[in-house]
VOPAGU-2260 file (C-alpha; in pm, 1 decimal, decimal comma):
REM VOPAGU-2260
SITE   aa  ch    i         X         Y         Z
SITE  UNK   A    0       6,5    1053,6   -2859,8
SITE  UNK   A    1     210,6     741,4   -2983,8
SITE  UNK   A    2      83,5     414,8   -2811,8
SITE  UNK   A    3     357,8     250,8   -2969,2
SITE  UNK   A    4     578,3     485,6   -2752,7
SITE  UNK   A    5     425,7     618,2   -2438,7
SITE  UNK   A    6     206,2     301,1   -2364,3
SITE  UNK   A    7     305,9     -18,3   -2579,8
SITE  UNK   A    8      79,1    -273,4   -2428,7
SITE  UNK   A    9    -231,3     -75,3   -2601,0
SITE  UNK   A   10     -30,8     -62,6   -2886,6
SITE  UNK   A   11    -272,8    -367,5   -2997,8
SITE  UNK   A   12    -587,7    -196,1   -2939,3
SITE  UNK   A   13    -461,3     110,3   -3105,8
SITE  UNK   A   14    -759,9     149,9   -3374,6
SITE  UNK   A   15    -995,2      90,0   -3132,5
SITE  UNK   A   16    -886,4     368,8   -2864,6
SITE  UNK   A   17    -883,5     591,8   -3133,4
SITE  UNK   A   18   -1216,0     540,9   -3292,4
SITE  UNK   A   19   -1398,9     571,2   -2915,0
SITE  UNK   A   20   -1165,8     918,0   -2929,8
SITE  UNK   A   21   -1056,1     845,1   -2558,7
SITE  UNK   A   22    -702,8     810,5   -2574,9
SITE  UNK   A   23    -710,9    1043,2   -2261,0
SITE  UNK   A   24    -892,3     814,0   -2042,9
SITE  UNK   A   25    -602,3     553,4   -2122,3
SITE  UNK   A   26    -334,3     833,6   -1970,4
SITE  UNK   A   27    -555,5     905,7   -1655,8
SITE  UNK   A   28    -572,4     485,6   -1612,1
SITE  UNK   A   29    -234,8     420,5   -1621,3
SITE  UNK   A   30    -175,1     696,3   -1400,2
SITE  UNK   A   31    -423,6     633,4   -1121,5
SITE  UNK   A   32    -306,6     237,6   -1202,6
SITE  UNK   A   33      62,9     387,7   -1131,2
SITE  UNK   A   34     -67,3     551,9    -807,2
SITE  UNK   A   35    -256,0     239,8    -663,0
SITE  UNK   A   36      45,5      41,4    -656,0
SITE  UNK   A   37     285,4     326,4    -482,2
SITE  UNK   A   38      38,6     326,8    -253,1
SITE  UNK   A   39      25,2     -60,4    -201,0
SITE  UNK   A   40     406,0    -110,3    -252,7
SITE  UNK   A   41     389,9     192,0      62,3
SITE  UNK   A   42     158,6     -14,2     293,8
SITE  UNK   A   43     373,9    -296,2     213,6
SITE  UNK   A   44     696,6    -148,4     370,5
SITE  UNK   A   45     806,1    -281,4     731,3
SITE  UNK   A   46     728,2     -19,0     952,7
SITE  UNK   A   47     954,3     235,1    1044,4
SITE  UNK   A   48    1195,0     163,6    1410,2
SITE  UNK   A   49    1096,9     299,4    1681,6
SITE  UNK   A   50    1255,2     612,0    1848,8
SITE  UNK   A   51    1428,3     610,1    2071,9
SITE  UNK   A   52    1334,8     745,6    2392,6
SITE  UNK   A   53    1580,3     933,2    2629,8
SITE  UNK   A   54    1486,7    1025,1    2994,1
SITE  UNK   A   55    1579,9    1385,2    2988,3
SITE  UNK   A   56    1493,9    1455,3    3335,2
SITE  UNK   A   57    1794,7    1285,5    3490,7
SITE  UNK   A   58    2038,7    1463,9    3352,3
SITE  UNK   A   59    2049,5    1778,7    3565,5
SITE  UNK   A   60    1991,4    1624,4    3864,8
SITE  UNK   A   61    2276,7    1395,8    3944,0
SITE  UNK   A   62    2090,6    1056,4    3858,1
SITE  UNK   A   63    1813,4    1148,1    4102,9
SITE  UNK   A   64    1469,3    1061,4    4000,4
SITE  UNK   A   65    1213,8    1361,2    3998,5
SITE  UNK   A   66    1046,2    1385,1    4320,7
SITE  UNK   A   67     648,8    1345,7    4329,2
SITE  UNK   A   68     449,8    1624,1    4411,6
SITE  UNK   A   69     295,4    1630,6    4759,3
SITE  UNK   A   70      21,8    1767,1    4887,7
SITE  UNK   A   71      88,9    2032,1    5173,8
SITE  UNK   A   72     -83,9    2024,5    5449,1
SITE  UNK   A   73    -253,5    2374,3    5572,0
């Protein structure tokens, strides 16, 4: 792994990485670092429009309104 390449600002703290012989635990950082802010930069988004609704049920019956159901009498 080249620091100098893949993740320059450790690049300074090179020696040090390797000598605690974690350079892996600097991928998985900047990866779940990476993740946190698609996730904010997500919730940040204005929220999508709203659909928009069409009344299906007048348009078979001549721009009548459904009739209500009523109870019959027995």
């Amino acid at each position: 792994m080249s620091f100098k390449t893949q993740y320059p600002e450790y690049a300074a703290i090179e020696q040090h990485i390797r000598a605690a012989r974690i350079p892996r635990a600097v991928a998985l950082s900047n990866a779940f670092s990476g993740f946190l802010v698609d996730c904010w930069n997500a919730l940040k988004q204005p929220p999508a429009p709203a659909p928009i609704l069409i009344d299906r049920r007048r348009e078979s019956r001549a721009n009548v309104s459904r009739a209500t159901a009523r109870l019959a009498h027995r």
